[in-house]
LUMKE-931259 format. One record per residue: residue in one letter; x, y, z of N, C-alpha, C in turn. Coordinates in steps of 0.02 Angstrom, whole numbers, plus 50000, padded with zeros to 5 digits. Layout:
% LUMKE-931259
aXYZXYZXYZ ...
% end
This chain:
% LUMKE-931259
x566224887951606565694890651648565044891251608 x564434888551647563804890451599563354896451633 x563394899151576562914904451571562104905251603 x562084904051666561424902251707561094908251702 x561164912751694560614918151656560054917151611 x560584912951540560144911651475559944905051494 x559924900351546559634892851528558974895251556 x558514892551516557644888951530557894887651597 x557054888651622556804885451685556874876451696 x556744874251634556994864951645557474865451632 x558034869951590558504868751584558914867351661 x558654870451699559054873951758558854867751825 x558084866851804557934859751861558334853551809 x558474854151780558994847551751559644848551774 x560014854551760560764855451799560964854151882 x559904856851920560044855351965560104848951981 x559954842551949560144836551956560804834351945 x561104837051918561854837351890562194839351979 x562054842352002562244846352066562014842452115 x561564835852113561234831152160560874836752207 x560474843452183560134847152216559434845952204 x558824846052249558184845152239557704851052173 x557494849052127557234851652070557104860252088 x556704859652158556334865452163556794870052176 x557404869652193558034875352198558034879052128 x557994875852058558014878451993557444885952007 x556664884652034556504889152005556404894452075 x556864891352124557034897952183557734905652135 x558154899852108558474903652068558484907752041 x558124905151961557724907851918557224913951943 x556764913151992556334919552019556894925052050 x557414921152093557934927652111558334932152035 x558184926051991558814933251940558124934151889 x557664932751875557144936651831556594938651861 x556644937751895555834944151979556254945751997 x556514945852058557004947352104557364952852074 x557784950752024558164953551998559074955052007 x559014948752062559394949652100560114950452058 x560634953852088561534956752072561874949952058 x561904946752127562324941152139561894934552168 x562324927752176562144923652198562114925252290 x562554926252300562524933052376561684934652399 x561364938152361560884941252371560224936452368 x560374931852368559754923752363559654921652436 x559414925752464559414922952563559124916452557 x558794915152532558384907952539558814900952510 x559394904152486559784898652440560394896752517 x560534890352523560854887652560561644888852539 x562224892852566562874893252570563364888852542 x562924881452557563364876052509563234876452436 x562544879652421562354877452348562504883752321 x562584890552346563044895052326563494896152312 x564054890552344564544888852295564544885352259 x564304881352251564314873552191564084880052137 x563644886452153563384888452067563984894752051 x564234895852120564744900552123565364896152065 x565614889852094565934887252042565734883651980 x565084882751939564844883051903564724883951845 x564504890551875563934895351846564174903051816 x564334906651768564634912451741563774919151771 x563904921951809563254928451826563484932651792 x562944934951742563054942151713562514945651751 x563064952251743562814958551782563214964551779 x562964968051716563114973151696563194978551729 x563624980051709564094986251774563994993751736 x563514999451763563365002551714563905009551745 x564035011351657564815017451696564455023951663 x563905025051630563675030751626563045034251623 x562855038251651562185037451640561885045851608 x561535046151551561545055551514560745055951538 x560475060651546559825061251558559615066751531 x559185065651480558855073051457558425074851480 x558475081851471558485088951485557595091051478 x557745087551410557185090251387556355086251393 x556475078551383555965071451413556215068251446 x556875068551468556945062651535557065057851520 x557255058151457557435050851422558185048351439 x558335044851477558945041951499559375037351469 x559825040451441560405034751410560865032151439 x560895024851447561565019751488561985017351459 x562695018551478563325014951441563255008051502 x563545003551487563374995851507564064991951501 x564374993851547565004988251549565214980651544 x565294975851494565104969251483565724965051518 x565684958851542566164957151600566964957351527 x566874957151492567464957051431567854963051418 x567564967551475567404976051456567464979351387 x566964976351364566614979451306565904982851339 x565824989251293565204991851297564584990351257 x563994992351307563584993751263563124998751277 x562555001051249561955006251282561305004551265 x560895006851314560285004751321559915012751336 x559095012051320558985019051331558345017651368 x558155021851408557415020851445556965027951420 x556525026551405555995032551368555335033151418 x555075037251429554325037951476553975040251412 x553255033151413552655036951368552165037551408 x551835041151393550805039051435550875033251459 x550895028151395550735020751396551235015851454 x551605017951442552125016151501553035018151501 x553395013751530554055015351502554435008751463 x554625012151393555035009651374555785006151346 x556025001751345556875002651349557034999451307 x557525003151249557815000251192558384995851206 x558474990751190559264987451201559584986251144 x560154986051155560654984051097560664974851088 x560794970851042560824965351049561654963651007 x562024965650990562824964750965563164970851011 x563834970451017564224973551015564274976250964 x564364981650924564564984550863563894982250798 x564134984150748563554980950707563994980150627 x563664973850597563954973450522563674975250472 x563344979050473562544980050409562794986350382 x563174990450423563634994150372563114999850358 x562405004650396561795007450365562405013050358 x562385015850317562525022450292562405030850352 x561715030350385561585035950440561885033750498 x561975028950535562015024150600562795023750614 x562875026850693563375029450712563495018650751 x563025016750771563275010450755563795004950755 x563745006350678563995002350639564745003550595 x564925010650645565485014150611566325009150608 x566125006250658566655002250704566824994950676 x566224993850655565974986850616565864979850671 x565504974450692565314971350747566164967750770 x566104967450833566464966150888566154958050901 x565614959050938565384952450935564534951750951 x564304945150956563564944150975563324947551065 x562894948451061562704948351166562274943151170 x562424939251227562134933751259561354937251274 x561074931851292560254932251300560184935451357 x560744931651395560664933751478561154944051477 x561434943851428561714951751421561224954851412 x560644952951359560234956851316559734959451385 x559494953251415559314952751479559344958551542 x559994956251533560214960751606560174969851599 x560014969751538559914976551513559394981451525 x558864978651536558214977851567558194978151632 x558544972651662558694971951718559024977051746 x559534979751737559824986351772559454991151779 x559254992251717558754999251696557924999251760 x557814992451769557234993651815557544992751890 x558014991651894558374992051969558564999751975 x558785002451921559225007551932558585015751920 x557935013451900557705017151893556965017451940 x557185010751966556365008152001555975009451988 x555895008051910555195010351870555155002251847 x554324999951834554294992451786554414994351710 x554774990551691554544990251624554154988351590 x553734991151529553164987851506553374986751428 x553734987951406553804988251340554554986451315 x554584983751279555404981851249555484983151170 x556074989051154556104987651086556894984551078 x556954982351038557444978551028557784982150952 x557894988150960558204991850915558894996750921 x559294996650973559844996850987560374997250930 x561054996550958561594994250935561534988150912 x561754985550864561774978250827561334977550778 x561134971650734560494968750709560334961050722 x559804961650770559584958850815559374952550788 x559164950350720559254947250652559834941150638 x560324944950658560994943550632561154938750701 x560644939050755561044935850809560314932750832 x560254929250792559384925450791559244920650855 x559864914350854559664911650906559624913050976 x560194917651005560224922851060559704928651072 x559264929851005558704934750994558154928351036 x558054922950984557424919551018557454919951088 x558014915851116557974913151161557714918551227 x558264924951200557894931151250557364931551249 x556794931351208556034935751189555914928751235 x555994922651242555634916551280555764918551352 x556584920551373556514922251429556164928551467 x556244933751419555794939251433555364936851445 x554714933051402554004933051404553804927051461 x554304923351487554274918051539553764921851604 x553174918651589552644918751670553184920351742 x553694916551731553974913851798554664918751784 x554724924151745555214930551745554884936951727 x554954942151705554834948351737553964947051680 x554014941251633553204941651603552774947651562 x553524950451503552984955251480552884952851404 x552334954451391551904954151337552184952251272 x552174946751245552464949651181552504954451144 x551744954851136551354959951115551944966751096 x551934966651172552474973251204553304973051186 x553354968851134553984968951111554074971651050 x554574972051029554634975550949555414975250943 x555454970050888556224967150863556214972350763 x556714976550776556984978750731557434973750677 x557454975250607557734971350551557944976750514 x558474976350475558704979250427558424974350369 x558374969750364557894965550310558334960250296 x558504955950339558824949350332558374943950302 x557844941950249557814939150242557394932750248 x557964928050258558124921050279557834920050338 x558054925350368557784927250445557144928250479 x556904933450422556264936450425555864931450417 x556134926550397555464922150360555454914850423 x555924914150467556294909550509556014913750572 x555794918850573555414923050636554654922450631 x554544922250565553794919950535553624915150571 x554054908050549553874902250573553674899650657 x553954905650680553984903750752553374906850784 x553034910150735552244912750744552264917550837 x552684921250843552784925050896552174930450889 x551984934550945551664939550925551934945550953 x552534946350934552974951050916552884956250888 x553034963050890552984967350828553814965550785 x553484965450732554074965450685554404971650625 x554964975050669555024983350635555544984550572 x555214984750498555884983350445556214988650443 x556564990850432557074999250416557264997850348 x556695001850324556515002850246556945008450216 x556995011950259557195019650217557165021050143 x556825018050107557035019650034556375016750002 x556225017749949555665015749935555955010549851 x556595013749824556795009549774557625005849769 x557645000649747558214996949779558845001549768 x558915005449685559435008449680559615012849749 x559035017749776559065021049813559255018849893 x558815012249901558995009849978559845003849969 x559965004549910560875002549897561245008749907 x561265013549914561445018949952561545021350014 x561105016550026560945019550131561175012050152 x560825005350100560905003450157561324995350126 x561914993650141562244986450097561894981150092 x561444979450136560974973850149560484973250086 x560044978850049559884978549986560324978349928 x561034974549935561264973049864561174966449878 x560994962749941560804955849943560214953749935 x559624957349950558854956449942558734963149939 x558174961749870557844966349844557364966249862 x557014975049864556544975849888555704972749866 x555834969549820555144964249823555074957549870 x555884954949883555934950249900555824952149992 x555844958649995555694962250079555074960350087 x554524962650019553754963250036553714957850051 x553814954049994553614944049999553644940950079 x554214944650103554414942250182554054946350212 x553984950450197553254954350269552644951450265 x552564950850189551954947350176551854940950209 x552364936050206552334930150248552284930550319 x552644936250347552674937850410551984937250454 x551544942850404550834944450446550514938350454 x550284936350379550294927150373550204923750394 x550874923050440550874917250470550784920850562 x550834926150568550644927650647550024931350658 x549784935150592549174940650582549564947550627 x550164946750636550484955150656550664959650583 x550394965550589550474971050549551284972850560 x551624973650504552374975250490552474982550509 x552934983350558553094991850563553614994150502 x553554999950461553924999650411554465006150435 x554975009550473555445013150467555815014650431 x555555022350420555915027350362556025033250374 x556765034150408557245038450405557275044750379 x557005050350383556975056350343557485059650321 x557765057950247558575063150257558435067850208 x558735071750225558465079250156558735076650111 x558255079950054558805077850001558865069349957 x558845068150014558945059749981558415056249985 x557875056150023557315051050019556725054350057 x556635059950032555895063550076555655066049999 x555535065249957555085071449879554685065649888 x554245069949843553435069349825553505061749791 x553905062649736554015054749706554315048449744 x554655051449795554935044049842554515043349898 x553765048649926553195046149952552675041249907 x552705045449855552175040549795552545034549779 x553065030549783553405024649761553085021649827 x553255024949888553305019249954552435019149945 x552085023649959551465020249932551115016149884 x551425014849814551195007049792551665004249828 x552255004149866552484998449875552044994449915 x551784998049991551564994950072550954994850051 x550534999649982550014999950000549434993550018 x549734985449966549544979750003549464977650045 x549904980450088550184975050143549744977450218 x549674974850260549364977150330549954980450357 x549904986250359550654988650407550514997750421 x551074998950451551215006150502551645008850469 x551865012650462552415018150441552895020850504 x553195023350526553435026850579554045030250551 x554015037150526554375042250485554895044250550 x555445042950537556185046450594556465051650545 x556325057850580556805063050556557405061050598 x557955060050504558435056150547559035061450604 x559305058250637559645058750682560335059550679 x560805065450644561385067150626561955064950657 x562325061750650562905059850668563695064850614 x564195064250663564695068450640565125066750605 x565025058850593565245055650538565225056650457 x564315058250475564215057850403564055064950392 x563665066450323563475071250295562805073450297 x562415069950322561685066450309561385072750341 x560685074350332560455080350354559585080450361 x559555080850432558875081050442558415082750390 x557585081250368557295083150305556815088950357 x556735094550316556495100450354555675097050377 x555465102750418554955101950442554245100450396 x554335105350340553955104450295553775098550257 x554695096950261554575092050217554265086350231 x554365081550295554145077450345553395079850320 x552925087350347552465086150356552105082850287 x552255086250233552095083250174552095076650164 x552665074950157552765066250172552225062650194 x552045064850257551595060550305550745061250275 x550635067650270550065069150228549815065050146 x550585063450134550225061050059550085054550087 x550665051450130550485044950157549655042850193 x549335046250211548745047450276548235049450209 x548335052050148547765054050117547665045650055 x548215042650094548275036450038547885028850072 x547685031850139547655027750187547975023350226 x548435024850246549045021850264549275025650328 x549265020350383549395020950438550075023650466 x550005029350457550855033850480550875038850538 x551435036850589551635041450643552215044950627 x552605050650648553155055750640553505050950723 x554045050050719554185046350802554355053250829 x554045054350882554405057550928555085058050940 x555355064350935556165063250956556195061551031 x556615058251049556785058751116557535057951118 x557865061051194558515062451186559075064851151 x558775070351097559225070551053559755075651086 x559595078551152560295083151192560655077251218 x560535070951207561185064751255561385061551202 x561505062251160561745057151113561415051251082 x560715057751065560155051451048560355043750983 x560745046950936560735041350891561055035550918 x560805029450891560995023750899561975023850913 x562215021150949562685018050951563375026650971 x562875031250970563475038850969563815038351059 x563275035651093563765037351165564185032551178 x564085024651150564705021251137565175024351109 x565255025551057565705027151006566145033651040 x565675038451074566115044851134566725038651164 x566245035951198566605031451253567405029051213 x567405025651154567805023451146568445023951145 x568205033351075568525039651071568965042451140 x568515042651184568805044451215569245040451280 x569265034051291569705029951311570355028751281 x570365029651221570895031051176571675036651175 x571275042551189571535047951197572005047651264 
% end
């Protein structure tokens, strides 16, 4: 069965030749499952009964079956468990800013990067999500909330990195004129610092935001949090951001995790400042987000504010992120991981 979610728009007026169907059926399709938004092939009134089955036998429709939904209390920030036709899970989160609303997706099942805080990756990856999964994630969330979306981060469950060609191909169908058409701009793909990758995202000169999860300012220290720096060192990170801007002129978002104790003093603000201070880029400080796994422990209020202050008196572009959802199971990958737990039992 092919995956008619993830094929291109020519991909799809070419299959329709395969089907001896007239070209222009491809992009009646295509507008029903990326405008439309449509569930099923069912729901295509304009599509003819015979050619509903030819895609009925075909064609594989994803369409995520969502089995939970937490809503906080406190911003309204809504978290979705996401049933995958394999029934595997995943979650997606919808956030309200001024600017508009935003929705994080997961792009793996599970994750292999192994971060040390990240409820995640506890499990270790399961498998990749299709373009058209990553997709439909979006897709539920603006059906189910009848709000547009304007913004996509792509910081979820998984590393989004690690599943590159299923990453492109989504950000093409996202940004497609002729599907829901949002901004690149308005995207933002998270890295734990792959690299090979980083530099293979360069090339494709997207205008993407591109978000590293630095947490550490020295390698001994970010080999602690995070396994991915016993493979690339943190010069070999800059070199790749550096190429990054480069080659697209986008400023690097740099994410750093606040944990008491371990990476908030005066000396591990003054390191990350010669590190970024070259480079064109953002900061975005996460007081991190406790999981019951680990030990890890929010960095006090003080401490954060300090942090950010030495950063801002250095000139260096730094936000504190807003918490959101932390009464639903704000950290990455924790309301899966309930789910699992508790199917088990």
């Amino acid at each position: 069965m092919i995956d008619i979610k993830s094929m291109t728009l020519e991909e799809l007026r070419e299959d329709m030749n395969v089907l001896g169907e007239k070209s222009f059926r491809a992009k009646q399709l295509y507008e029903w499952m990326h405008k439309k938004l449509a569930e099923s092939f069912d729901e295509m009134t304009n599509i003819s009964g015979a050619l509903k089955e030819k895609c009925a036998g075909r064609y594989e429709y994803t369409n995520l079956k969502c089995i939970r939904v937490q809503e906080s209390s406190i911003d309204g920030t809504k978290k979705f468990l996401f049933e995958l036709a394999d029934g595997n899970v995943v979650e997606s989160v919808w956030m309200q800013y001024k600017h508009g609303n935003s929705v994080c997706i997961s792009s793996q099942v599970g994750c292999r990067m192994g971060c040390a805080f990240c409820a995640s990756t506890l499990d270790g990856l399961v498998r990749n999500l299709t373009p058209s999964e990553m997709l439909d994630q979006i897709y539920a969330i603006t059906r189910l909330t009848k709000e547009r979306v304007s913004n996509v981060v792509v910081m979820g469950t998984g590393e989004p990195l690690d599943n590159y060609e299923n990453l492109l191909r989504f950000i093409r169908l996202l940004t497609d004129e002729e599907g829901l058409h949002i901004s690149q701009r308005n995207i933002t793909v998270s890295t734990c610092g792959i690299v090979p990758k980083m530099r293979r995202l360069a090339d494709q000169k997207l205008q993407i935001t591109l978000a590293l999860s630095l947490h550490a300012s020295s390698d001994d220290k970010r080999k602690e949090l995070m396994p991915i720096a016993n493979k690339y060192s943190i010069q070999e990170l800059m070199e790749a951001c550096s190429y990054y801007f480069d080659q697209t002129g986008r400023r690097i978002t740099f994410e750093y995790s606040l944990v008491g104790g371990v990476n908030d003093s005066d000396e591990d603000a003054g390191r990350l400042i010669r590190l970024i201070r070259p480079l064109n880029c953002h900061v975005n400080l996460i007081p991190v987000n406790p999981i019951k796994e680990r030990d890890f422990v929010q960095s006090d209020t003080d401490s954060i504010t300090a942090f950010k202050n030495k950063l801002e008196k250095n000139q260096i572009n730094v936000t504190i992120r807003r918490e959101m959802g932390r009464d639903i199971d704000g950290a990455c990958g924790q309301l899966r991981r309930r789910h699992i737990e508790q199917s088990l039992q």
